[in-house]
C-alpha positions as CSV (number, residue, x, y, z in Angstrom):
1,X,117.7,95.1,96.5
2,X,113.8,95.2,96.0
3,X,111.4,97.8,94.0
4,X,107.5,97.5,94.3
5,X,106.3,99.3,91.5
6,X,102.3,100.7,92.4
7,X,100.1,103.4,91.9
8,X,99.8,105.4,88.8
9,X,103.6,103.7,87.6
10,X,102.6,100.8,87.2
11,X,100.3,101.2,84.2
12,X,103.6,102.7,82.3
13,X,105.1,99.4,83.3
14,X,102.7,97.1,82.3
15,X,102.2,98.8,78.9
16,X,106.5,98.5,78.5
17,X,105.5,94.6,79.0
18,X,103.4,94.9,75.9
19,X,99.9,94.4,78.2
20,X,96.5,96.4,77.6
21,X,96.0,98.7,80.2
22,X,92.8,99.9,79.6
23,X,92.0,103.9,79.8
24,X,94.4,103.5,82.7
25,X,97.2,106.1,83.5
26,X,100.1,106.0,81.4
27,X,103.3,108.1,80.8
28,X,103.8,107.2,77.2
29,X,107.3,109.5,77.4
30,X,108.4,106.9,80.1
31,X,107.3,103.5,78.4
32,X,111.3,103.0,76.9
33,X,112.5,104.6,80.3
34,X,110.7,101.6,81.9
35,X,111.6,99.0,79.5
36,X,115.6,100.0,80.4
37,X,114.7,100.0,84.0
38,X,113.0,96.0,83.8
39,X,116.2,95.3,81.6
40,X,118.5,96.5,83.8
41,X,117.0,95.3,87.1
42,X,117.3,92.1,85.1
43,X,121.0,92.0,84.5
44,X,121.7,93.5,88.0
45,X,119.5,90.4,89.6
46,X,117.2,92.9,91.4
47,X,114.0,91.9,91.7
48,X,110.8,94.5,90.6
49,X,107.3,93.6,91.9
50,X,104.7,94.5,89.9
51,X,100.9,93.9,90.6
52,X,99.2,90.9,90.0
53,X,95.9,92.0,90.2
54,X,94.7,95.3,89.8
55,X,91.2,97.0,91.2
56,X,89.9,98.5,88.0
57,X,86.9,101.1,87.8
58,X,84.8,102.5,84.8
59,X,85.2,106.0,86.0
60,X,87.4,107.5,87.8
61,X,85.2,108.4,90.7
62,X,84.6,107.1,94.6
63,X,80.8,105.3,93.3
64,X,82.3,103.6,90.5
65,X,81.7,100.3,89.4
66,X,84.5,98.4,90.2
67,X,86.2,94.3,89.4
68,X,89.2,92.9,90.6
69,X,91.2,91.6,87.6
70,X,94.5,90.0,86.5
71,X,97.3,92.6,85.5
72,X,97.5,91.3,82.0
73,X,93.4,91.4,81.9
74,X,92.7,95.2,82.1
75,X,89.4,95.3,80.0
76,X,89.3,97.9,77.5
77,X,87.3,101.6,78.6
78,X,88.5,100.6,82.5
79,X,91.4,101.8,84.1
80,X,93.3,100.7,87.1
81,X,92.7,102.7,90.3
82,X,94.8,100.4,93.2
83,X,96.5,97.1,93.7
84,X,93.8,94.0,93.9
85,X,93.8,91.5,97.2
86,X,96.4,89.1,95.5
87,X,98.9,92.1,95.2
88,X,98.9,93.3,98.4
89,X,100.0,89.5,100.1
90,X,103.0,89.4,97.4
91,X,104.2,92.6,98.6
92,X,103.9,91.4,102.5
93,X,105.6,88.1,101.5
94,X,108.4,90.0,99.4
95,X,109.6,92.8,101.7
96,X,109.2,89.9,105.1
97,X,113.3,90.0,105.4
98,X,113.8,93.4,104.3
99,X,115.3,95.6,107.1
100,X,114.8,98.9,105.5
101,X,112.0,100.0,103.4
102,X,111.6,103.6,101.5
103,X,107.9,104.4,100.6
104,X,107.2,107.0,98.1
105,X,103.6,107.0,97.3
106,X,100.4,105.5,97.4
107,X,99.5,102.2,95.9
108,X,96.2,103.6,94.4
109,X,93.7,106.3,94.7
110,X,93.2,105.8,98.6
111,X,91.4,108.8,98.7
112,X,88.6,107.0,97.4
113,X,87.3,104.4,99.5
114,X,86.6,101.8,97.1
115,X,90.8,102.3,95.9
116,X,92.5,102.7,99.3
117,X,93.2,99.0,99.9
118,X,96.0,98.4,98.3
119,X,97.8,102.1,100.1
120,X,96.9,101.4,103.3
121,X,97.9,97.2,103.3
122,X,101.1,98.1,102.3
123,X,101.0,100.8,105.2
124,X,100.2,98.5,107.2
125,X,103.0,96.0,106.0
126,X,105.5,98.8,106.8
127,X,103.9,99.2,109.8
128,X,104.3,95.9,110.9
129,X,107.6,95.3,110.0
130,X,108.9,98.3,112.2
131,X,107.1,97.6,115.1
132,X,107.8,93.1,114.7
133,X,110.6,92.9,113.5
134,X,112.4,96.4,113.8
135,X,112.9,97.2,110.5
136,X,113.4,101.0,109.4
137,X,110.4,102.3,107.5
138,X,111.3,105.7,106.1
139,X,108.2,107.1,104.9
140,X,108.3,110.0,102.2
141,X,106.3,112.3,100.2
142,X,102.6,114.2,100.8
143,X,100.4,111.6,100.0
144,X,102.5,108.4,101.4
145,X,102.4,110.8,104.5
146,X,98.5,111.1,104.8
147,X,97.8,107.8,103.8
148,X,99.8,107.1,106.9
149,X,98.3,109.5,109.1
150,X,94.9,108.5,107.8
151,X,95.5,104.6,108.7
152,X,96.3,105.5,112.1
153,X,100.0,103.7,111.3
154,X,102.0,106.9,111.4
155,X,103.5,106.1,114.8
156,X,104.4,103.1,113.8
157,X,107.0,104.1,111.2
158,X,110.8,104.9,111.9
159,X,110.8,108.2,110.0
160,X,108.0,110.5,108.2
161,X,108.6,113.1,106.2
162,X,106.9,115.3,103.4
163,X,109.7,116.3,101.2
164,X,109.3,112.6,98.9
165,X,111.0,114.4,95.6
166,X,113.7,115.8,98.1
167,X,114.1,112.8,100.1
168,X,115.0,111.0,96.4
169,X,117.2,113.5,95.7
170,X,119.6,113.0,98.5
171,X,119.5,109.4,98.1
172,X,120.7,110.3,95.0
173,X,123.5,112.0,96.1
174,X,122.2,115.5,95.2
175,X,122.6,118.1,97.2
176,X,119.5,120.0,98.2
177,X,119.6,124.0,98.2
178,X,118.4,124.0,102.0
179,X,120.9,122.0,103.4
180,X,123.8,123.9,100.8
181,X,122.5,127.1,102.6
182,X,122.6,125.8,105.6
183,X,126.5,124.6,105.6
184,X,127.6,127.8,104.0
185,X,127.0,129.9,107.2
């Protein structure tokens, strides 16, 4: 019913909307994808959260100088490297009533310090949704995993697990070779 768009995605997004993103990351292959995607989330009445504010940086590096900045105010030569304070309360106001929440990567470069904000509130978030109000928090993919496990939140979530590409895919309705293999013995 919901999509959060962060991390390096969002940049893609934003430049579909026709806003400067700065030396941020961008998929330039993926900017019609996303277009369809806004488009069609549109017509189906889903709703897709994009960041407000974004943490921008100079370099991309842990001592970087750094602003908070509107989404549609990404200065030229900086890129965005996580989701700004504003950002992270939308997402805790718009997944409150949710009762089952996927998360499939980080919300920024959390390995960095000065970028790990926006990851580990939204952990956090998820974290507290489980354990206050029982929601299911499925939790997939490397680096959601160890952004988890690095919060000290991974207890708190219903279900962890590495495979984020393969955990997609059988959403999806794909069948994984592992689990084929498995039923044909």
């Amino acid at each position: 019913e919901k999509i959060i768009i962060g991390g390096g995605m969002v940049f893609t997004f934003l430049k579909a909307k026709g806003l400067n993103v700065g030396t941020s990351l961008v998929e330039d292959d993926f900017v019609d994808t996303a277009k369809e995607v806004m488009a069609k989330a549109e017509k189906l009445g889903k709703t897709i959260l994009l960041p407000s504010d974004i943490i921008v940086a100079d370099a991309f590096a842990p001592d970087a100088n750094t602003q908070v900045v509107a989404a549609d105010a990404i200065p030229d030569g900086w890129m965005g490297l996580d989701n700004g304070p504003a950002t992270t309360a939308e997402q805790k106001e718009f997944l409150s009533d949710c009762k089952t929440v996927i998360m499939n990567g980080p919300m920024g470069v959390f390995e960095f310090e000065a970028f790990s904000k926006g990851t580990f509130g939204i952990v956090d978030i998820l974290a507290d949704l489980t354990k206050e109000k029982g929601a299911i928090t499925i939790i997939g993919g490397g680096d959601s995993v160890a952004a988890c496990e690095q919060s000290g939140r991974a207890g708190d979530m219903s279900h962890i697990s590495t495979g984020g590409g393969a955990s997609l895919e059988l959403m999806e309705g794909k069948v994984l070779p592992g689990v084929a293999a498995l039923a044909d013995k």
